[in-house]
C-alpha positions in Angstrom: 0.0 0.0 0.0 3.0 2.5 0.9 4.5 2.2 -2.2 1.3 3.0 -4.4 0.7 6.5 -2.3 1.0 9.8 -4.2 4.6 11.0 -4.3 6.6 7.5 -3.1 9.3 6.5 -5.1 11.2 3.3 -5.3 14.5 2.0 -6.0 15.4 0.0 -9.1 16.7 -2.8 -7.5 15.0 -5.8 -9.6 15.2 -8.1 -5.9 15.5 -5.8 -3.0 13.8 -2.0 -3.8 12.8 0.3 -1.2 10.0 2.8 -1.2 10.9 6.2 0.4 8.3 9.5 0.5 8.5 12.9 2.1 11.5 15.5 1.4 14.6 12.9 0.9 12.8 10.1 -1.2 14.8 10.8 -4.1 18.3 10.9 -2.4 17.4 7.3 -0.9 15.8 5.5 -3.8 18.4 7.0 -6.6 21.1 4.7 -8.0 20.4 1.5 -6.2 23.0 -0.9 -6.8 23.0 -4.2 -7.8 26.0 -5.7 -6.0 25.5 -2.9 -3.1 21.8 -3.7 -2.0 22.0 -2.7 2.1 25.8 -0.9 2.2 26.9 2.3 2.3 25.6 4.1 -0.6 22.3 1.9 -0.6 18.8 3.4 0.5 19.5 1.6 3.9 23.1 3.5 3.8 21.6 6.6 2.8 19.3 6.7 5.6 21.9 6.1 8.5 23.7 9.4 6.7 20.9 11.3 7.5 20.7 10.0 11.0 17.0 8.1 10.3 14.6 6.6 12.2 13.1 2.7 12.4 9.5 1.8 12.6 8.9 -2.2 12.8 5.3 -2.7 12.3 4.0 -6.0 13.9 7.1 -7.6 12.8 10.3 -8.3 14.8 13.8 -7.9 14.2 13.9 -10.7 11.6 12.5 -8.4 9.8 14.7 -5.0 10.0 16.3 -4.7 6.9 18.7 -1.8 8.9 20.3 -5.2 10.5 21.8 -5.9 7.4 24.2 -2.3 7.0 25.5 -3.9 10.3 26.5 -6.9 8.3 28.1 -5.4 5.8 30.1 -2.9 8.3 31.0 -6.1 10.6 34.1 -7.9 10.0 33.8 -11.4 11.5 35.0 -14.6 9.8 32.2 -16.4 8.6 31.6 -13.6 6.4 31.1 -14.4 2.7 29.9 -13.4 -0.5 27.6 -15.5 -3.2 26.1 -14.9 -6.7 22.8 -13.5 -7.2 21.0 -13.3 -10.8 18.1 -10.5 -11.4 16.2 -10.3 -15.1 17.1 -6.8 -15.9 16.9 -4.8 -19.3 20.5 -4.0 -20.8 20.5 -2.8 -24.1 17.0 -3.1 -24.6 16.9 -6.7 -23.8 15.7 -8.7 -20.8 18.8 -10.6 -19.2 19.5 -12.7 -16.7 22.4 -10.4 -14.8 24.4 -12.3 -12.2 26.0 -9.7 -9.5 28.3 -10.4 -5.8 26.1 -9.7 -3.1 27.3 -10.2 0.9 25.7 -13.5 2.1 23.5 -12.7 5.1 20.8 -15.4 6.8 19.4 -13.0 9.1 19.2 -15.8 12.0 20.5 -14.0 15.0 18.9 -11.0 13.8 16.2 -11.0 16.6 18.6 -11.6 19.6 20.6 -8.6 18.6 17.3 -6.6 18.6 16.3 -8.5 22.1 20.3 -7.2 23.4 19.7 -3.6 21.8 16.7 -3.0 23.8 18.2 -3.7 26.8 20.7 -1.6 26.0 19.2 1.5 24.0 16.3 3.6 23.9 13.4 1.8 21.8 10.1 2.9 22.2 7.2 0.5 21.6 3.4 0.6 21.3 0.2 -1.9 20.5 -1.6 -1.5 17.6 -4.7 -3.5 16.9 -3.1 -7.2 18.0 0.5 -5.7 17.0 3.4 -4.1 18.4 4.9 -0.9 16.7 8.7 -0.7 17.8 10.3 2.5 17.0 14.0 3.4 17.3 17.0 5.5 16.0 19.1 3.8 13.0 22.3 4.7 13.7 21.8 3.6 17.0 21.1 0.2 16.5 23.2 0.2 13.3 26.3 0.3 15.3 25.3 -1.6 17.8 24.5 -4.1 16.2 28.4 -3.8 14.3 30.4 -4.4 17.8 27.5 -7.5 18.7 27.9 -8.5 15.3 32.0 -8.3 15.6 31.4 -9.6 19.3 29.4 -13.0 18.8 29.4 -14.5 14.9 31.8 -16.8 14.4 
């Protein structure tokens, strides 16, 4: 529904786009990358430059894409990369484009969230049946780099 509104743009990332709206959408949907989909320079990257907020909506941390600029900033040894493929249109075609992209499962990604609340300010609230959970990027961004750096083998 978000990404349908009046005035919400999205990236061009054929697998992982993002849908922004309000003063800075352009700056965070603009030149997505293929290889870079949550780094520095991505829309998730972008929005930790401009010191952005969080809003989980009835979902949990599995589910925070901002988890994944941690990744990519952690170094930790089980880090790896792996090929992707996306259909995209070069040339006026419609190829099968294989790119590097950072491997990331996403499995510990709710017991960071469950350390970060004990540690930093998160604000939460019910909604209907749901929870809305509410926090700074950055803040959980680099916290989430030193647990990250901390506990992955």
């Amino acid at each position: 529904m978000f990404r349908k509104w009046r005035g919400t743009l999205r990236s061009d990332h054929p697998s992982c786009s993002v849908a922004a709206w309000g003063k800075n959408a352009e700056f965070l949907t603009c030149r997505h990358d293929l290889s870079n989909v949550f780094g520095d320079g991505s829309p998730i990257g972008k929005l930790y430059d401009l010191d952005g907020y969080v809003l989980l909506i009835g979902v949990g941390y599995d589910k925070n894409t901002s988890l994944h600029l941690a990744d990519v900033r952690a170094d930790y040894l089980g880090k790896h990369f792996c090929t992707d493929h996306s259909a995209v249109m070069e040339n006026g075609k419609r190829i099968l484009k294989p790119y590097e992209v950072l491997f990331v499962d996403g499995k510990d990604f709710e017991e960071i969230g469950k350390d970060f609340e004990q540690s930093c300010n998160v604000k939460k609230a019910l909604l209907g049946n749901g929870t809305v959970t509410f926090m700074k990027q950055r803040e959980l961004v680099d916290f989430a780099v030193k647990w990250i750096e901390a506990n992955r083998k």
